[in-house]
C-alpha beads as a LAMMPS data file, in Angstrom:
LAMMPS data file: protein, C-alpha beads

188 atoms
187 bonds

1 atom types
1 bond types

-500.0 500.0 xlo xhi
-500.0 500.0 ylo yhi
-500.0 500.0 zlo zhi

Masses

1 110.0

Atoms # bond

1 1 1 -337.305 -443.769 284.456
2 1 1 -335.805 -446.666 286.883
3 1 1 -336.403 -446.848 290.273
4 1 1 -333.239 -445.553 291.189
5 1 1 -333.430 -442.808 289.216
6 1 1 -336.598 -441.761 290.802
7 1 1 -334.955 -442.320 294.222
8 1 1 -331.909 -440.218 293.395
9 1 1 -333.856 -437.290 291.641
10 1 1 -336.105 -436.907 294.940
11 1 1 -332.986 -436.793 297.084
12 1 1 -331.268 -434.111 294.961
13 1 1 -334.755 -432.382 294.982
14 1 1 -334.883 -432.923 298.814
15 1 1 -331.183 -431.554 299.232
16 1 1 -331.958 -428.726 296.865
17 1 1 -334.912 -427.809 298.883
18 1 1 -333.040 -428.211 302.306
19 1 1 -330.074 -425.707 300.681
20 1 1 -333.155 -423.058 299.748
21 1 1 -334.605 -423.609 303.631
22 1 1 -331.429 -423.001 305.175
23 1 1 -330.449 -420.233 303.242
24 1 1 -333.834 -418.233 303.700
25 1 1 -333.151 -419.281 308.000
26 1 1 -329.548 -418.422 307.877
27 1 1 -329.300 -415.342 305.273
28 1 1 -327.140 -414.747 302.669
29 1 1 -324.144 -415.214 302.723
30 1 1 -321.996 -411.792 302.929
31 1 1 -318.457 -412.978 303.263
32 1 1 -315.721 -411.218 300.596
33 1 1 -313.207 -413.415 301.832
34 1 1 -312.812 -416.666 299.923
35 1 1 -312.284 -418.597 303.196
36 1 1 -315.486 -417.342 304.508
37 1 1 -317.529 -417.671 301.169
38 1 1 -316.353 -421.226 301.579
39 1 1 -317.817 -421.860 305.330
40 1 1 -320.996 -420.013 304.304
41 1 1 -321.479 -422.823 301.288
42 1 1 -320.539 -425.433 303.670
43 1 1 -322.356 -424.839 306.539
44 1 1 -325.232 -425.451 304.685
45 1 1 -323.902 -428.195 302.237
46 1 1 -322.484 -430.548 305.216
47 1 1 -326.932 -430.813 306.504
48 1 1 -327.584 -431.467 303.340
49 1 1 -325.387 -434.165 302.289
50 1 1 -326.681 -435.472 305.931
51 1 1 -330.390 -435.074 304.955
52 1 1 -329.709 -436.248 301.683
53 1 1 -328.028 -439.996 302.933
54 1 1 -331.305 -440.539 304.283
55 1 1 -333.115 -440.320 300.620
56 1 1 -330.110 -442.339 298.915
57 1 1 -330.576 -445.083 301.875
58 1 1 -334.356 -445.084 302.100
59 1 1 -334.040 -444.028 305.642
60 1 1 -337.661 -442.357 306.860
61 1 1 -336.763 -443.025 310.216
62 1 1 -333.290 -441.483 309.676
63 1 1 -335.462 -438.159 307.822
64 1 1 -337.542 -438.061 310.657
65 1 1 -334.592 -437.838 313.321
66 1 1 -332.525 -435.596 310.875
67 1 1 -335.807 -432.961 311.080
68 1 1 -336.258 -433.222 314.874
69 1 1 -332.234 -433.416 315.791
70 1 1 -331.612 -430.462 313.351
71 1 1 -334.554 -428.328 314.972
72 1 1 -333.206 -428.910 318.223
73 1 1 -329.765 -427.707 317.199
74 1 1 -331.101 -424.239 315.389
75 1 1 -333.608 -423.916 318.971
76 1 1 -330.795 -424.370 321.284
77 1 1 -328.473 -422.350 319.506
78 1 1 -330.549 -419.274 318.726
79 1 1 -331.897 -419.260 322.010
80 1 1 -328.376 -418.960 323.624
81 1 1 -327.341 -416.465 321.135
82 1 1 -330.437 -414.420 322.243
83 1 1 -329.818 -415.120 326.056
84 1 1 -325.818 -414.197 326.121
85 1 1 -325.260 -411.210 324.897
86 1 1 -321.556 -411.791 323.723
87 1 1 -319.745 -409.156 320.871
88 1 1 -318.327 -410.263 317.946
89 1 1 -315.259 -409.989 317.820
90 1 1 -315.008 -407.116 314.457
91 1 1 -317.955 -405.814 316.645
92 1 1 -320.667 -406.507 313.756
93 1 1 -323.463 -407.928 317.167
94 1 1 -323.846 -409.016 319.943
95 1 1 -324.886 -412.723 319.086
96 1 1 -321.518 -414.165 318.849
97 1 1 -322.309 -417.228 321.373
98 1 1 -322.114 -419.862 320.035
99 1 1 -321.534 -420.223 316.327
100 1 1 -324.274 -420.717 314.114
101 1 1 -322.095 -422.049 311.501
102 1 1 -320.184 -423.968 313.266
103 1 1 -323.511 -425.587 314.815
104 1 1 -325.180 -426.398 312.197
105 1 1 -322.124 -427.893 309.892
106 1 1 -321.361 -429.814 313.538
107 1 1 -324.741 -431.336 313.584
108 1 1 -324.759 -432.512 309.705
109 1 1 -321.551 -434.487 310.489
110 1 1 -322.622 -435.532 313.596
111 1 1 -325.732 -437.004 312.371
112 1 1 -324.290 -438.606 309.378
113 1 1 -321.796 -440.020 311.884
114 1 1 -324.492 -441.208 314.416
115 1 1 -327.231 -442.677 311.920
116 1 1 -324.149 -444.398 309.205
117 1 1 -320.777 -444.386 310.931
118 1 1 -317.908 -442.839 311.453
119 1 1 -316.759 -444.130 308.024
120 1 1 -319.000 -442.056 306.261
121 1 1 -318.692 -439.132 308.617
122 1 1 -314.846 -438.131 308.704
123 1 1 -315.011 -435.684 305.620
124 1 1 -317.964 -433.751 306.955
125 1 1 -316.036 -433.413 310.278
126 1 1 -312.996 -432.250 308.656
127 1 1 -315.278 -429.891 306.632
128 1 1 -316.931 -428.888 309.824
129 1 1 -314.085 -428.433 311.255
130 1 1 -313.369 -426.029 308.403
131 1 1 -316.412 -423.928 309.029
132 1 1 -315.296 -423.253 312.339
133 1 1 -311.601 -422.253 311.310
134 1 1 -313.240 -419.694 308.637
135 1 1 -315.604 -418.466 311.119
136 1 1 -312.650 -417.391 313.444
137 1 1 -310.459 -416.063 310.522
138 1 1 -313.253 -413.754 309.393
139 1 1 -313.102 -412.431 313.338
140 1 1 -316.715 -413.543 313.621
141 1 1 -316.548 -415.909 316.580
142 1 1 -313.532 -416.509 318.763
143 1 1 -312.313 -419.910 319.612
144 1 1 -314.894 -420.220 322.319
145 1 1 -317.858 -419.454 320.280
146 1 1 -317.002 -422.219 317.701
147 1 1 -316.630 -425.061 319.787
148 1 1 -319.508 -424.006 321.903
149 1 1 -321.334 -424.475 318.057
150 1 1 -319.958 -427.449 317.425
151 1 1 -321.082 -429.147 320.969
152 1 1 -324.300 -428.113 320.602
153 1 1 -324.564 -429.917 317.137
154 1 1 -323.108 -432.878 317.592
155 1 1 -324.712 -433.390 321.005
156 1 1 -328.054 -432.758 318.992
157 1 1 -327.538 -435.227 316.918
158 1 1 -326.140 -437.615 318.833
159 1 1 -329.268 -437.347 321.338
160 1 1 -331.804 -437.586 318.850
161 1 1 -330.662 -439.845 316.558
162 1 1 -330.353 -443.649 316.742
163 1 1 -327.944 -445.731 314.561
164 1 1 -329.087 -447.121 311.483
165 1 1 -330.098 -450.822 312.150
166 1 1 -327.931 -452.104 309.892
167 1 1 -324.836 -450.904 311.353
168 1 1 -322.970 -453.539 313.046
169 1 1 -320.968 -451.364 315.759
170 1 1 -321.432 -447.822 316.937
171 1 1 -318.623 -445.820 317.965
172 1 1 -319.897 -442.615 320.520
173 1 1 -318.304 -440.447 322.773
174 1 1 -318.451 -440.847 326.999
175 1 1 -317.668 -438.750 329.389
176 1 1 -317.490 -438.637 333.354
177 1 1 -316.728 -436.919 335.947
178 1 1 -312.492 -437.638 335.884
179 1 1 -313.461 -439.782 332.315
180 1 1 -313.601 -439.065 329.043
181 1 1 -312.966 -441.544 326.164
182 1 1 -314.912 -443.324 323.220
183 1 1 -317.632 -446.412 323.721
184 1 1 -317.845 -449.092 321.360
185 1 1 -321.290 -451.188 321.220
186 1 1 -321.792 -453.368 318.526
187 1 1 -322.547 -456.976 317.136
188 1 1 -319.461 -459.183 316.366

Bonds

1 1 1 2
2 1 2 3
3 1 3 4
4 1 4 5
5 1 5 6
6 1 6 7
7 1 7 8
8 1 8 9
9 1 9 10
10 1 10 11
11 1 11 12
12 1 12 13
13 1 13 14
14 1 14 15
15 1 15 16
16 1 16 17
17 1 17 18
18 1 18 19
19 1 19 20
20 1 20 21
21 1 21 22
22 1 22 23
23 1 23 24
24 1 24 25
25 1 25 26
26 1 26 27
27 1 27 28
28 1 28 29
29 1 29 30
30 1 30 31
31 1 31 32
32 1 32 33
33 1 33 34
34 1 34 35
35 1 35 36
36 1 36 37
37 1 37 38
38 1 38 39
39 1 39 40
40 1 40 41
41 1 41 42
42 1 42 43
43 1 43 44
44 1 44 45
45 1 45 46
46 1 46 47
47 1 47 48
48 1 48 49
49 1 49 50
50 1 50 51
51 1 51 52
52 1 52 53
53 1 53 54
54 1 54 55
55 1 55 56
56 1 56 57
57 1 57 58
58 1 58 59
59 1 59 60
60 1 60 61
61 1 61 62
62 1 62 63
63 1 63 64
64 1 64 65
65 1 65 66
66 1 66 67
67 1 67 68
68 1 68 69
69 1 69 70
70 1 70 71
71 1 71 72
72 1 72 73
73 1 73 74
74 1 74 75
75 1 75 76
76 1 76 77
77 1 77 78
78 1 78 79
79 1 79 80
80 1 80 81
81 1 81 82
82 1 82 83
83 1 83 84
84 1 84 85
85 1 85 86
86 1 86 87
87 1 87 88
88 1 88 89
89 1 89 90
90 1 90 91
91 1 91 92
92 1 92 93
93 1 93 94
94 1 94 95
95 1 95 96
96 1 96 97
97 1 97 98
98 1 98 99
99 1 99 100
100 1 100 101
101 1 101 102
102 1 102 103
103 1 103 104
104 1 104 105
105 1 105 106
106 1 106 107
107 1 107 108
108 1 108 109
109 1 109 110
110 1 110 111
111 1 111 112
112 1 112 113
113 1 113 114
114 1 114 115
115 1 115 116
116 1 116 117
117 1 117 118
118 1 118 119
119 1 119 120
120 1 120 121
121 1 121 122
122 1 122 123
123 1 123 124
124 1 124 125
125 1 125 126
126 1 126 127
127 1 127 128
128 1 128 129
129 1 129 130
130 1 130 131
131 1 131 132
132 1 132 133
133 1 133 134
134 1 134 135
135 1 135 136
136 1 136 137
137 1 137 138
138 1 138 139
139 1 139 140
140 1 140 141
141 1 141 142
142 1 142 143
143 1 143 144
144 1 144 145
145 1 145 146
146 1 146 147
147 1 147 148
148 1 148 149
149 1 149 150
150 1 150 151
151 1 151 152
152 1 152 153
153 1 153 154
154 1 154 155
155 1 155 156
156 1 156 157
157 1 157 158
158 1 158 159
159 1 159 160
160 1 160 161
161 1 161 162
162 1 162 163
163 1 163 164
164 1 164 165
165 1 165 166
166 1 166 167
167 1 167 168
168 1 168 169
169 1 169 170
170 1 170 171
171 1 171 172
172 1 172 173
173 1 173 174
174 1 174 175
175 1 175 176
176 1 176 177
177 1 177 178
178 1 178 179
179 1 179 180
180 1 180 181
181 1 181 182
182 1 182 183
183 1 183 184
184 1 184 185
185 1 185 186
186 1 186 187
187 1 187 188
Protein backbone atom coordinates (compact mmCIF):
# COMPACT_ATOMS: atom_id res chain seq x y z
CA UNK A 1 0.00 0.00 0.00
CA UNK A 2 1.47 3.63 -1.07
CA UNK A 3 2.03 6.22 1.13
CA UNK A 4 -0.88 8.01 0.20
CA UNK A 5 -3.00 5.41 0.59
CA UNK A 6 -1.94 4.93 4.10
CA UNK A 7 -2.41 8.69 4.65
CA UNK A 8 -5.92 8.72 3.23
CA UNK A 9 -7.15 5.43 4.99
CA UNK A 10 -6.07 7.01 8.52
CA UNK A 11 -7.98 10.18 7.72
CA UNK A 12 -11.19 8.34 6.73
CA UNK A 13 -10.51 6.20 9.91
CA UNK A 14 -9.94 9.49 11.87
CA UNK A 15 -13.23 11.09 10.35
CA UNK A 16 -15.08 7.86 10.94
CA UNK A 17 -14.03 7.87 14.48
CA UNK A 18 -14.77 11.70 14.97
CA UNK A 19 -18.57 10.90 13.34
CA UNK A 20 -18.88 7.86 16.18
CA UNK A 21 -17.52 10.59 19.04
CA UNK A 22 -19.87 13.12 18.11
CA UNK A 23 -22.71 11.08 17.76
CA UNK A 24 -22.30 9.26 21.25
CA UNK A 25 -21.79 13.47 22.69
CA UNK A 26 -24.63 14.74 20.67
CA UNK A 27 -27.29 11.71 20.58
CA UNK A 28 -29.09 10.35 17.99
CA UNK A 29 -30.50 11.92 15.81
CA UNK A 30 -34.52 11.97 16.22
CA UNK A 31 -35.67 14.25 13.48
CA UNK A 32 -38.75 12.73 11.05
CA UNK A 33 -38.46 15.62 8.99
CA UNK A 34 -36.11 15.27 6.03
CA UNK A 35 -34.82 18.85 6.56
CA UNK A 36 -33.91 18.06 10.03
CA UNK A 37 -32.48 14.46 9.35
CA UNK A 38 -30.32 16.49 7.03
CA UNK A 39 -28.88 19.13 9.78
CA UNK A 40 -28.49 16.22 12.22
CA UNK A 41 -25.99 14.42 9.45
CA UNK A 42 -24.41 17.66 8.86
CA UNK A 43 -23.76 19.01 11.97
CA UNK A 44 -21.59 16.36 12.52
CA UNK A 45 -20.21 15.83 8.90
CA UNK A 46 -19.12 19.70 8.46
CA UNK A 47 -16.24 18.81 11.99
CA UNK A 48 -15.38 16.11 10.32
CA UNK A 49 -14.53 17.12 6.93
CA UNK A 50 -12.66 19.96 9.18
CA UNK A 51 -10.78 17.32 11.28
CA UNK A 52 -10.30 15.31 8.41
CA UNK A 53 -8.26 18.33 6.13
CA UNK A 54 -5.86 18.12 8.78
CA UNK A 55 -5.01 14.18 8.03
CA UNK A 56 -5.20 14.80 4.08
CA UNK A 57 -2.68 17.93 4.68
CA UNK A 58 -0.42 16.38 7.30
CA UNK A 59 -1.41 19.11 9.60
CA UNK A 60 -0.58 17.92 13.51
CA UNK A 61 -0.52 21.32 14.47
CA UNK A 62 -3.84 21.97 12.64
CA UNK A 63 -5.25 18.37 14.70
CA UNK A 64 -4.04 19.73 17.71
CA UNK A 65 -5.94 23.21 17.37
CA UNK A 66 -9.01 21.41 15.75
CA UNK A 67 -9.17 19.22 19.35
CA UNK A 68 -8.63 22.24 21.64
CA UNK A 69 -10.85 24.91 19.40
CA UNK A 70 -13.64 22.22 19.10
CA UNK A 71 -13.58 21.52 23.01
CA UNK A 72 -13.86 25.02 23.66
CA UNK A 73 -16.89 25.36 21.41
CA UNK A 74 -18.91 22.13 23.01
CA UNK A 75 -17.63 23.84 26.84
CA UNK A 76 -18.90 27.19 26.05
CA UNK A 77 -21.93 26.13 24.53
CA UNK A 78 -23.18 23.54 27.00
CA UNK A 79 -22.34 25.63 29.74
CA UNK A 80 -24.65 28.49 28.47
CA UNK A 81 -27.31 26.09 27.63
CA UNK A 82 -27.09 24.93 31.32
CA UNK A 83 -26.84 28.59 32.70
CA UNK A 84 -29.96 30.19 30.56
CA UNK A 85 -32.71 28.46 30.99
CA UNK A 86 -34.47 29.38 27.60
CA UNK A 87 -37.70 27.00 26.11
CA UNK A 88 -37.70 25.59 22.98
CA UNK A 89 -39.75 26.80 21.03
CA UNK A 90 -42.26 23.20 20.41
CA UNK A 91 -41.52 23.24 24.23
CA UNK A 92 -39.40 19.83 24.05
CA UNK A 93 -36.54 21.83 27.10
CA UNK A 94 -35.39 24.30 28.37
CA UNK A 95 -31.81 24.31 26.73
CA UNK A 96 -32.65 26.13 23.65
CA UNK A 97 -29.68 28.85 24.06
CA UNK A 98 -27.70 28.68 21.87
CA UNK A 99 -27.81 26.00 19.22
CA UNK A 100 -25.82 23.07 19.54
CA UNK A 101 -26.09 22.33 15.97
CA UNK A 102 -25.65 25.29 14.74
CA UNK A 103 -22.35 25.57 17.00
CA UNK A 104 -20.75 22.90 16.23
CA UNK A 105 -21.40 22.88 12.17
CA UNK A 106 -20.25 26.87 12.76
CA UNK A 107 -17.02 25.85 14.26
CA UNK A 108 -16.12 23.01 11.50
CA UNK A 109 -16.43 25.77 8.84
CA UNK A 110 -14.90 28.19 10.77
CA UNK A 111 -11.89 26.22 11.40
CA UNK A 112 -11.50 24.93 7.97
CA UNK A 113 -11.81 28.60 7.02
CA UNK A 114 -9.21 29.84 9.63
CA UNK A 115 -6.44 27.00 9.31
CA UNK A 116 -6.93 26.72 4.89
CA UNK A 117 -8.92 29.69 3.64
CA UNK A 118 -11.86 30.94 2.81
CA UNK A 119 -11.56 29.05 -0.52
CA UNK A 120 -11.92 25.89 1.00
CA UNK A 121 -14.42 27.04 3.58
CA UNK A 122 -17.51 28.55 1.59
CA UNK A 123 -19.43 25.13 1.19
CA UNK A 124 -19.20 24.25 4.86
CA UNK A 125 -20.57 27.78 5.61
CA UNK A 126 -23.34 27.46 3.28
CA UNK A 127 -23.91 23.97 4.83
CA UNK A 128 -23.68 25.53 8.21
CA UNK A 129 -25.72 27.87 7.36
CA UNK A 130 -28.12 25.06 6.49
CA UNK A 131 -27.99 23.51 9.90
CA UNK A 132 -29.15 26.54 11.35
CA UNK A 133 -32.16 27.06 8.84
CA UNK A 134 -33.29 23.27 9.69
CA UNK A 135 -32.83 23.84 13.26
CA UNK A 136 -35.42 26.77 13.15
CA UNK A 137 -37.83 24.93 10.73
CA UNK A 138 -38.04 21.96 13.09
CA UNK A 139 -39.14 24.87 15.87
CA UNK A 140 -36.09 23.81 17.86
CA UNK A 141 -34.24 27.10 18.23
CA UNK A 142 -35.52 30.48 17.16
CA UNK A 143 -33.50 32.84 15.13
CA UNK A 144 -31.67 34.00 18.20
CA UNK A 145 -30.56 30.70 19.40
CA UNK A 146 -28.88 29.86 16.01
CA UNK A 147 -26.79 32.67 15.51
CA UNK A 148 -25.89 32.76 19.13
CA UNK A 149 -24.49 28.89 17.94
CA UNK A 150 -22.92 29.96 15.19
CA UNK A 151 -20.84 32.93 17.08
CA UNK A 152 -19.76 30.82 19.51
CA UNK A 153 -18.21 28.41 16.84
CA UNK A 154 -16.68 30.41 14.66
CA UNK A 155 -15.27 32.67 17.38
CA UNK A 156 -13.82 29.26 18.77
CA UNK A 157 -12.17 28.58 16.03
CA UNK A 158 -11.05 31.58 14.99
CA UNK A 159 -9.37 32.13 18.60
CA UNK A 160 -7.71 28.99 18.76
CA UNK A 161 -6.61 28.34 15.59
CA UNK A 162 -3.73 29.87 13.59
CA UNK A 163 -3.52 29.84 9.73
CA UNK A 164 -1.77 27.22 8.07
CA UNK A 165 1.81 28.51 7.26
CA UNK A 166 1.52 28.05 3.93
CA UNK A 167 -1.26 30.29 3.30
CA UNK A 168 -0.23 33.40 1.70
CA UNK A 169 -3.12 35.86 2.99
CA UNK A 170 -5.68 35.47 5.72
CA UNK A 171 -8.94 36.97 5.45
CA UNK A 172 -10.72 37.46 9.32
CA UNK A 173 -13.38 39.35 10.62
CA UNK A 174 -12.90 42.91 12.88
CA UNK A 175 -15.02 44.57 14.75
CA UNK A 176 -15.15 47.90 16.92
CA UNK A 177 -16.95 49.84 18.73
CA UNK A 178 -18.89 51.96 15.54
CA UNK A 179 -16.64 49.26 13.10
CA UNK A 180 -17.19 46.25 11.72
CA UNK A 181 -15.62 44.96 8.45
CA UNK A 182 -13.07 42.21 7.19
CA UNK A 183 -8.97 42.38 7.73
CA UNK A 184 -6.72 41.19 5.20
CA UNK A 185 -2.99 40.17 6.35
CA UNK A 186 -0.98 38.42 4.09
CA UNK A 187 2.35 38.09 2.00
CA UNK A 188 2.28 39.58 -1.57
Amino acid sequence: MSAMRRHRSRAAKAALLFLVAAALLFGRPAAADTSEDAGDVLRLAIPAAAFAMTFRRDDRDGRRQFYRSFAANIGATFALKALVDDERPDGSGDDSFPSGHASVAFHGAAFIHRRYGIRRAWPAYLLAGYVGVSRIDADKHDEADVVAGAAIGTAAAFLLTDPHPDRRAVVVPAAAEGYAGITVLGRF
